[in-house]
ROSEVEX-157741 format. One record per atom (N, C-alpha, C, O, CB): residue number from 1; residue in three letters; atom name; x, y, z. Coordinates in Angstrom, 3 decimals. Glycine has a CB too. Layout:
N
- NUM  ALA  CA  X  Y  Z
...
***
This chain:
76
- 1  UNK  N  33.126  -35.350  -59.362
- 1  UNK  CA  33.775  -34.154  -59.847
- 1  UNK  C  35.284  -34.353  -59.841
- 1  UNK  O  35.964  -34.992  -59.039
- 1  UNK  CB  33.380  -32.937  -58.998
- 2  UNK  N  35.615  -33.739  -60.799
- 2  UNK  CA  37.552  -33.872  -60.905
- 2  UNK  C  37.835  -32.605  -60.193
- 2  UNK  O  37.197  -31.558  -60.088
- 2  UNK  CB  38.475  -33.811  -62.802
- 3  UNK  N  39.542  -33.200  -59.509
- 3  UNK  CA  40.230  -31.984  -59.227
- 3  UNK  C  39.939  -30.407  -59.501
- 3  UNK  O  39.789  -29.416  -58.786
- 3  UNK  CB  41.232  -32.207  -59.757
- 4  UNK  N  39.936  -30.701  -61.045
- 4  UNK  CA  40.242  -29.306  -61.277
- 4  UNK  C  39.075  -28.636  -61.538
- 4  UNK  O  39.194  -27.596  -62.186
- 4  UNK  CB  41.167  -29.081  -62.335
- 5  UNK  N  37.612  -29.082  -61.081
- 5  UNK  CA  36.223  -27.935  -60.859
- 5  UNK  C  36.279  -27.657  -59.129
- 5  UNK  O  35.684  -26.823  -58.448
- 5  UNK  CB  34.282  -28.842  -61.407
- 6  UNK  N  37.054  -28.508  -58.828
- 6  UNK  CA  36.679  -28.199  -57.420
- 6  UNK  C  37.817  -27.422  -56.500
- 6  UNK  O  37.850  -27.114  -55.308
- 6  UNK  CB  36.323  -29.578  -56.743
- 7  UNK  N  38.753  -27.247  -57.629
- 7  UNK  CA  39.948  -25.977  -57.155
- 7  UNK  C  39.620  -24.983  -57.091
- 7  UNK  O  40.172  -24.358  -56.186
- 7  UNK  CB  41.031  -25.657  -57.853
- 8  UNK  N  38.397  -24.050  -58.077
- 8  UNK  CA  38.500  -23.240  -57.826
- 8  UNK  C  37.539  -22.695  -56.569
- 8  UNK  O  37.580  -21.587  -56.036
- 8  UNK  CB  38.564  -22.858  -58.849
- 9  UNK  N  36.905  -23.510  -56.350
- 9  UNK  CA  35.541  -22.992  -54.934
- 9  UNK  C  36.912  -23.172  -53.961
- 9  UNK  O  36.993  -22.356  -53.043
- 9  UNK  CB  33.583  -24.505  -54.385
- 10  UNK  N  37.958  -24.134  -54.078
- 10  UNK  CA  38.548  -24.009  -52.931
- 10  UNK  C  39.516  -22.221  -52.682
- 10  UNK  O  39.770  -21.578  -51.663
- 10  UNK  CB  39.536  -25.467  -52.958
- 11  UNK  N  39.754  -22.013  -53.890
- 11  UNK  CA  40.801  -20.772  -53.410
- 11  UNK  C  40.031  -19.553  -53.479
- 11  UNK  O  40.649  -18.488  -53.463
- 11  UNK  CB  42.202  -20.553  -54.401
- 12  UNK  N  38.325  -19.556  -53.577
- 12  UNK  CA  37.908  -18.515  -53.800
- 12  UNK  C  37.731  -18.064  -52.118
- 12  UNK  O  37.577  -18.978  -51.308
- 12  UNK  CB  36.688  -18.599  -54.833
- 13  UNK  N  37.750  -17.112  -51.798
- 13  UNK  CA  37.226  -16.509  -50.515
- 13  UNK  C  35.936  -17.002  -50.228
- 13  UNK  O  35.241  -17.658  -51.003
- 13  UNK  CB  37.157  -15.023  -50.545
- 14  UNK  N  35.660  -16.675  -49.138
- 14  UNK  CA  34.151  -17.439  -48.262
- 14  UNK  C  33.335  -15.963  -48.992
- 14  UNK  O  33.847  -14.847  -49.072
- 14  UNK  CB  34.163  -17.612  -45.708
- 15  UNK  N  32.326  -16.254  -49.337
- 15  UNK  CA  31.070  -15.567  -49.626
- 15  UNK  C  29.879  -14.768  -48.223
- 15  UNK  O  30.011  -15.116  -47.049
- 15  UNK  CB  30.304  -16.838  -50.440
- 16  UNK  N  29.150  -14.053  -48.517
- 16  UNK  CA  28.404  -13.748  -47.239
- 16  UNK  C  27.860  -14.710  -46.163
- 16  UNK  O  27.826  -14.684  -44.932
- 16  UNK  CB  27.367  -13.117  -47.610
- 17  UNK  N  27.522  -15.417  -46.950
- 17  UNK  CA  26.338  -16.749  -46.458
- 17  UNK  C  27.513  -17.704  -45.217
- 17  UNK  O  27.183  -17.954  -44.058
- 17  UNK  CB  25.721  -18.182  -48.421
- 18  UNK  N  28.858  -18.091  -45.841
- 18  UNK  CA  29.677  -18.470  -45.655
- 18  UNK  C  29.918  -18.091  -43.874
- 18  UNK  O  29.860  -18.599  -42.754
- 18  UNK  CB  30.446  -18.066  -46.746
- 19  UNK  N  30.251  -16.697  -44.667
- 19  UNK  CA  30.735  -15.357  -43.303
- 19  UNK  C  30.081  -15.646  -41.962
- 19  UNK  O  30.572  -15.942  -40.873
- 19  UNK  CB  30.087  -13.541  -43.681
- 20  UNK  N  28.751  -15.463  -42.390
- 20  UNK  CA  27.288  -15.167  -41.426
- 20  UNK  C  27.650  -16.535  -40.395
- 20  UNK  O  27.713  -16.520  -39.166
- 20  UNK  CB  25.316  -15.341  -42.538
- 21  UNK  N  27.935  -18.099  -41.634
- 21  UNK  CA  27.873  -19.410  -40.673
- 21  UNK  C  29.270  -19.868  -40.279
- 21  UNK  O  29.401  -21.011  -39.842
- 21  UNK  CB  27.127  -20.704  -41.426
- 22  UNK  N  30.129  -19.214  -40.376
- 22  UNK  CA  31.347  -19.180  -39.563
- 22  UNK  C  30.966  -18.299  -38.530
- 22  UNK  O  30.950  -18.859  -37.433
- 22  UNK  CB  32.641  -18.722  -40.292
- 23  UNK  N  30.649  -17.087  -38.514
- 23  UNK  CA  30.650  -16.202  -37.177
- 23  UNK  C  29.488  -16.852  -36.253
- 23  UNK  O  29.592  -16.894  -35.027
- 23  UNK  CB  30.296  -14.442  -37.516
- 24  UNK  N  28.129  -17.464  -37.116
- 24  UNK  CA  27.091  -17.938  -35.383
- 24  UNK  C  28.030  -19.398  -35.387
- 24  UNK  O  28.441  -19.534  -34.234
- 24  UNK  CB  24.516  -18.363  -35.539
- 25  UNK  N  28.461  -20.399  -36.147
- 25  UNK  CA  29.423  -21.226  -35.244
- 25  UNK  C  30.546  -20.674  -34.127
- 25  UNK  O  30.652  -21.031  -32.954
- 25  UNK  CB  30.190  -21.960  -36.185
- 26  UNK  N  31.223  -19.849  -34.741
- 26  UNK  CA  32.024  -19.246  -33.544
- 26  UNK  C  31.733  -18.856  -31.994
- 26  UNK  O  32.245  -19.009  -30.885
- 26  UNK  CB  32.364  -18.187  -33.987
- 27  UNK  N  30.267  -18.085  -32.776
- 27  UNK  CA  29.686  -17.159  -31.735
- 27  UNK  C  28.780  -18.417  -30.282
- 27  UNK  O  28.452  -18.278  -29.104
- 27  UNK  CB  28.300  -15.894  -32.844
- 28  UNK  N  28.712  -19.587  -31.356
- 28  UNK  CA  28.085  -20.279  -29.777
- 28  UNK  C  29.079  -21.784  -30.227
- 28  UNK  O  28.488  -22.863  -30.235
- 28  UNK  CB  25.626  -20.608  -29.587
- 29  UNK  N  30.446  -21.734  -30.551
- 29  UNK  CA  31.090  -22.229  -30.115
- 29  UNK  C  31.674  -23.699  -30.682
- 29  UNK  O  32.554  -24.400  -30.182
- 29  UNK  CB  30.604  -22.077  -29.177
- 30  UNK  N  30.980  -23.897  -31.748
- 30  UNK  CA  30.733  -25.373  -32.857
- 30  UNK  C  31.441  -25.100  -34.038
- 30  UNK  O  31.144  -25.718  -35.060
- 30  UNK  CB  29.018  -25.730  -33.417
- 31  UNK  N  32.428  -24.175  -34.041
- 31  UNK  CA  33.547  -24.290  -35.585
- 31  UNK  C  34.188  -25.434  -35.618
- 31  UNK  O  34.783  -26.119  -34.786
- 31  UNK  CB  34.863  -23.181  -35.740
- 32  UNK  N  33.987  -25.501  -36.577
- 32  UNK  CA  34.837  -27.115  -37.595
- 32  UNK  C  36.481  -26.063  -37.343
- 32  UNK  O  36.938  -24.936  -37.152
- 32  UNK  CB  34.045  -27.500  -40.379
- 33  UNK  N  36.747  -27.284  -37.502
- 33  UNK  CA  38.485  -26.965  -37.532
- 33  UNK  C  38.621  -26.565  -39.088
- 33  UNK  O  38.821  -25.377  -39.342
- 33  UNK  CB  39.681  -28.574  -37.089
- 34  UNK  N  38.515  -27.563  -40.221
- 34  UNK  CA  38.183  -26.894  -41.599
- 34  UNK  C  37.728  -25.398  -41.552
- 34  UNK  O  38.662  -24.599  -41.614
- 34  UNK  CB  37.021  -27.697  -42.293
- 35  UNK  N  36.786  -24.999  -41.480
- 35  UNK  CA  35.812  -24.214  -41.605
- 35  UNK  C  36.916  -22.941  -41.039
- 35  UNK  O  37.268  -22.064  -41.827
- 35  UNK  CB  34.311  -24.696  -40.754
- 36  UNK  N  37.467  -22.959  -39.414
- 36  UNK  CA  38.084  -22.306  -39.071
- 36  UNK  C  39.364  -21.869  -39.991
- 36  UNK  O  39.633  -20.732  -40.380
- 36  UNK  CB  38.180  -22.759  -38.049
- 37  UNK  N  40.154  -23.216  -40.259
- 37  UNK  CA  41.623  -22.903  -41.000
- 37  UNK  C  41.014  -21.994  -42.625
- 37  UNK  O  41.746  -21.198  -43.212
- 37  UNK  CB  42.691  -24.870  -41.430
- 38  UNK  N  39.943  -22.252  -42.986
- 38  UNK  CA  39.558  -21.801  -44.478
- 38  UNK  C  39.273  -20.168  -43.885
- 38  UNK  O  40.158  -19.396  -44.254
- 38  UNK  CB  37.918  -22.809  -45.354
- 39  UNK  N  38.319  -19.607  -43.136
- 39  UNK  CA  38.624  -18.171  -42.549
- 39  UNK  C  39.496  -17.404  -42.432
- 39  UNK  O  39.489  -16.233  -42.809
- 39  UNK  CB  38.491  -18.048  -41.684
- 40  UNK  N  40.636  -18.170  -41.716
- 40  UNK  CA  41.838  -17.530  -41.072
- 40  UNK  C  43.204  -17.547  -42.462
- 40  UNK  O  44.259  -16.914  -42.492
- 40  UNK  CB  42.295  -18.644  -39.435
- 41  UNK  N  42.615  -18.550  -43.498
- 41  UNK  CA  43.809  -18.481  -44.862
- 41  UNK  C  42.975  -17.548  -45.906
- 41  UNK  O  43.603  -16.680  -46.511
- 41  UNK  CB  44.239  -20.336  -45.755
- 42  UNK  N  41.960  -17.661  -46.072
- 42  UNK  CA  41.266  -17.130  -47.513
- 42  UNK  C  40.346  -16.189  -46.982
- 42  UNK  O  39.793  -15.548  -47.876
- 42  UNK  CB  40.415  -18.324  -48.522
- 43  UNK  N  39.947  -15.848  -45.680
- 43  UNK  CA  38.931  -14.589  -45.336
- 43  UNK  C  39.644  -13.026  -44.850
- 43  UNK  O  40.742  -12.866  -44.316
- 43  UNK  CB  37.925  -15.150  -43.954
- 44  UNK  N  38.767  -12.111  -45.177
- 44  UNK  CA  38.942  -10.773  -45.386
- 44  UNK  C  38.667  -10.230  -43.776
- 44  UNK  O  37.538  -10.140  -43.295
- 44  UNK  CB  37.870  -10.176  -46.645
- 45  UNK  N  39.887  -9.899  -43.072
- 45  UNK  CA  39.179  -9.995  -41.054
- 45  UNK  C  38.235  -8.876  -40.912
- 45  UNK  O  37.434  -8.810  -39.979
- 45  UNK  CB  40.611  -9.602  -39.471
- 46  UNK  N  38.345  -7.907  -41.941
- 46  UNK  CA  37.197  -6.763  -42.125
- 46  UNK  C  35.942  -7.239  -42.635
- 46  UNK  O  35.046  -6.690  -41.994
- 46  UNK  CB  37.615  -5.650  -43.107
- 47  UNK  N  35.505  -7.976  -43.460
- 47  UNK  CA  34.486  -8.749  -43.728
- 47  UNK  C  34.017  -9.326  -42.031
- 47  UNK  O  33.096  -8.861  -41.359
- 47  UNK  CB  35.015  -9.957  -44.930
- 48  UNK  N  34.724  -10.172  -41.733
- 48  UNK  CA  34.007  -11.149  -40.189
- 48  UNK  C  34.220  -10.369  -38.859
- 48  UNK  O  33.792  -10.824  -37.798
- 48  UNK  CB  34.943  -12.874  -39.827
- 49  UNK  N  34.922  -9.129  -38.937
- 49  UNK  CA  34.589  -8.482  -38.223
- 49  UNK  C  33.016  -7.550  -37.871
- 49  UNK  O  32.304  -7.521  -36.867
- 49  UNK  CB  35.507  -8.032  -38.420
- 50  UNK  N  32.900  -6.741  -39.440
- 50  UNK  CA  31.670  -6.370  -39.537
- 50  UNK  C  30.210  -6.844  -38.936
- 50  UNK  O  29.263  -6.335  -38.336
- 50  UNK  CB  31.658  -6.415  -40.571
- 51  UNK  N  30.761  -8.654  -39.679
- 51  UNK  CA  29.257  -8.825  -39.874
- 51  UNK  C  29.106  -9.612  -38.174
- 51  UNK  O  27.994  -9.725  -37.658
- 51  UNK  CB  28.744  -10.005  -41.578
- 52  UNK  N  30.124  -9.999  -37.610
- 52  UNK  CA  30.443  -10.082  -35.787
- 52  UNK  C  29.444  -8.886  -35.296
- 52  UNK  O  28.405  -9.110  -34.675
- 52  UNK  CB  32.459  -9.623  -35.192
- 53  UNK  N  29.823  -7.808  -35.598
- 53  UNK  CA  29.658  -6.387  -34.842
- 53  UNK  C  27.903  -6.226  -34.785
- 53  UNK  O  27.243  -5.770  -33.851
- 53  UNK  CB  30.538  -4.898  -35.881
- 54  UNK  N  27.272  -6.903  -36.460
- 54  UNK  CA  25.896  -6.662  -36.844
- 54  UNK  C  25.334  -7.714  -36.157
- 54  UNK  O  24.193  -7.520  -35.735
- 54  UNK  CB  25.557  -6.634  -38.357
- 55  UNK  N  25.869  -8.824  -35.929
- 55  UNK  CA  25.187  -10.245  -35.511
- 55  UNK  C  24.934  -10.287  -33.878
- 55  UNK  O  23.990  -10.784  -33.263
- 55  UNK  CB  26.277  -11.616  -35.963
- 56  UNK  N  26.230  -9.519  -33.335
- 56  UNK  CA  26.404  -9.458  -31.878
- 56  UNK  C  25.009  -8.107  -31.475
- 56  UNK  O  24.361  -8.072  -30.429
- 56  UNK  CB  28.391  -8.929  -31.455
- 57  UNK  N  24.944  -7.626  -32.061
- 57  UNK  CA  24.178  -6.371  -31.611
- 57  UNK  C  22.325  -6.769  -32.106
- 57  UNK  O  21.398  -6.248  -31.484
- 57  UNK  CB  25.002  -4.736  -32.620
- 58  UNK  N  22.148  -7.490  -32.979
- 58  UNK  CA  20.941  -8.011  -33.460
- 58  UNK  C  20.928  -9.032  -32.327
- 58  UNK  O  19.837  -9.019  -31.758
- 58  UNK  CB  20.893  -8.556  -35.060
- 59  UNK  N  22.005  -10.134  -31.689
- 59  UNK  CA  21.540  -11.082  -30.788
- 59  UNK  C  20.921  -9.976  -29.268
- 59  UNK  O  19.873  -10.219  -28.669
- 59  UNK  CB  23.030  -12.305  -30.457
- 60  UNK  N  21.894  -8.775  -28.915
- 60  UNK  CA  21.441  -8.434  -27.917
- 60  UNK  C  20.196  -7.906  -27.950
- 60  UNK  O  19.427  -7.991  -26.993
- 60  UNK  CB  22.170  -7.792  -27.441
- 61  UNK  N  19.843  -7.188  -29.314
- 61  UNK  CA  18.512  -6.430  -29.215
- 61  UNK  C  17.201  -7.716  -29.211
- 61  UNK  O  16.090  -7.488  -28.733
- 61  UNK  CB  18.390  -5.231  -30.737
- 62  UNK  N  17.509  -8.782  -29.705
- 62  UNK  CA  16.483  -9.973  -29.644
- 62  UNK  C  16.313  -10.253  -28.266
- 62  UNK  O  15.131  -10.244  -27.923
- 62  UNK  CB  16.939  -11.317  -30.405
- 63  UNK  N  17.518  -10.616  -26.948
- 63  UNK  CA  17.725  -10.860  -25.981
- 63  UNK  C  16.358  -9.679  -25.102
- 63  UNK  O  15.423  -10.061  -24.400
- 63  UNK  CB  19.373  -10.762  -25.854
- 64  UNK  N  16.673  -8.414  -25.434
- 64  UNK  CA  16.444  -7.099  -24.610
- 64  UNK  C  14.769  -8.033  -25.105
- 64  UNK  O  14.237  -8.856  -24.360
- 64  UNK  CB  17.151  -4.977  -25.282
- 65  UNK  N  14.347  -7.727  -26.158
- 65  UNK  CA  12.858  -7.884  -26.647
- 65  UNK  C  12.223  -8.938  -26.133
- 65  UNK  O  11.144  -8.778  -25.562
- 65  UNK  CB  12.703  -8.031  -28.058
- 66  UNK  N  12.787  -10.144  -26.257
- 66  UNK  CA  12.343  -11.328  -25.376
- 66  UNK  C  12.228  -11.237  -24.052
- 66  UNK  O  11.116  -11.576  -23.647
- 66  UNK  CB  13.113  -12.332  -25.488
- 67  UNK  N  13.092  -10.851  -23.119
- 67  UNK  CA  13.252  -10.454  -22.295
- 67  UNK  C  12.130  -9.378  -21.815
- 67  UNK  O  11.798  -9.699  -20.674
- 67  UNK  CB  14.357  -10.226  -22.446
- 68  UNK  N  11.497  -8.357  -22.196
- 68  UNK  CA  10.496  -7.557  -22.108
- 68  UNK  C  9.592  -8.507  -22.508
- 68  UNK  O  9.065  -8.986  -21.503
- 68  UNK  CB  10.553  -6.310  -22.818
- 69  UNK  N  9.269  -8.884  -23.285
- 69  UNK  CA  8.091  -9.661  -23.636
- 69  UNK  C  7.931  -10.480  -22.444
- 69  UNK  O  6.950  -10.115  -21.796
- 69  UNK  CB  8.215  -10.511  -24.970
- 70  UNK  N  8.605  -11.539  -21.889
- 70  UNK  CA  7.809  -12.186  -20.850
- 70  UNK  C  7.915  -11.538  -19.564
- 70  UNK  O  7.476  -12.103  -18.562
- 70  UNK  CB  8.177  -13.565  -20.695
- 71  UNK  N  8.550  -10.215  -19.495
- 71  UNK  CA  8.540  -9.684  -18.431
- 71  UNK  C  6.893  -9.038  -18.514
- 71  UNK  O  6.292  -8.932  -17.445
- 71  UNK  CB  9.851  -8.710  -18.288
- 72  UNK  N  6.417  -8.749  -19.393
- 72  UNK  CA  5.118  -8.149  -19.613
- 72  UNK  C  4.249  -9.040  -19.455
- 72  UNK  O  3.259  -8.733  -18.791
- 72  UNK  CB  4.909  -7.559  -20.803
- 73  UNK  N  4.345  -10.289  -19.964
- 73  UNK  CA  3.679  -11.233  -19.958
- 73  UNK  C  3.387  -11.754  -18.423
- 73  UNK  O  2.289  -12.112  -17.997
- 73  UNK  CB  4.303  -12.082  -20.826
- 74  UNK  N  4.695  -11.711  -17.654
- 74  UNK  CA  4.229  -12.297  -16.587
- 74  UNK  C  3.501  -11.191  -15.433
- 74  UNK  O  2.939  -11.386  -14.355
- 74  UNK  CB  5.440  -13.090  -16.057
- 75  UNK  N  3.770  -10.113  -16.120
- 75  UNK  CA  3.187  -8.955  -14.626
- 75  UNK  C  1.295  -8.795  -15.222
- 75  UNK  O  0.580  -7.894  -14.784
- 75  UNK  CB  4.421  -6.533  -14.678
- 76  UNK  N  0.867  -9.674  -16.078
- 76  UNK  CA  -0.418  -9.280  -16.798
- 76  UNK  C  -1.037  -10.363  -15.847
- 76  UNK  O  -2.242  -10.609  -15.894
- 76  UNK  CB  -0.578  -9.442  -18.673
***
């Protein structure tokens, strides 16, 4: 590919999909340095805030459920 098809994916903003795999890298700790500097120049902090807020609260309610589950499991 030449330069100039691959300029424009570079200046476009990160997409959802994007969003989602920057925040679980963040969230357990494996961001690319790339990946990071492209967030912090071309991302929307209301966008990765949001979807932080939805991701953090879906990990705890999985945590709570698992958590009951073998607690049930083991008192049977």
């Amino acid at each position: 590919m030449s330069d100039q098809q691959q300029a424009p994916e570079q200046d476009s903003k990160p997409g959802l999909l994007q969003t989602i795999q920057s925040i679980l890298a963040a969230l357990f700790g494996v961001q690319s340095a790339k990946n990071r500097e492209r967030d912090f120049t071309k991302g929307d902090a209301g966008n990765y805030i949001g979807v932080y807020v939805v991701l953090v609260i879906a990990l705890v309610i999985g945590m709570v459920i698992t958590v009951n589950l073998v607690l049930d499991a083991a008192a049977k």
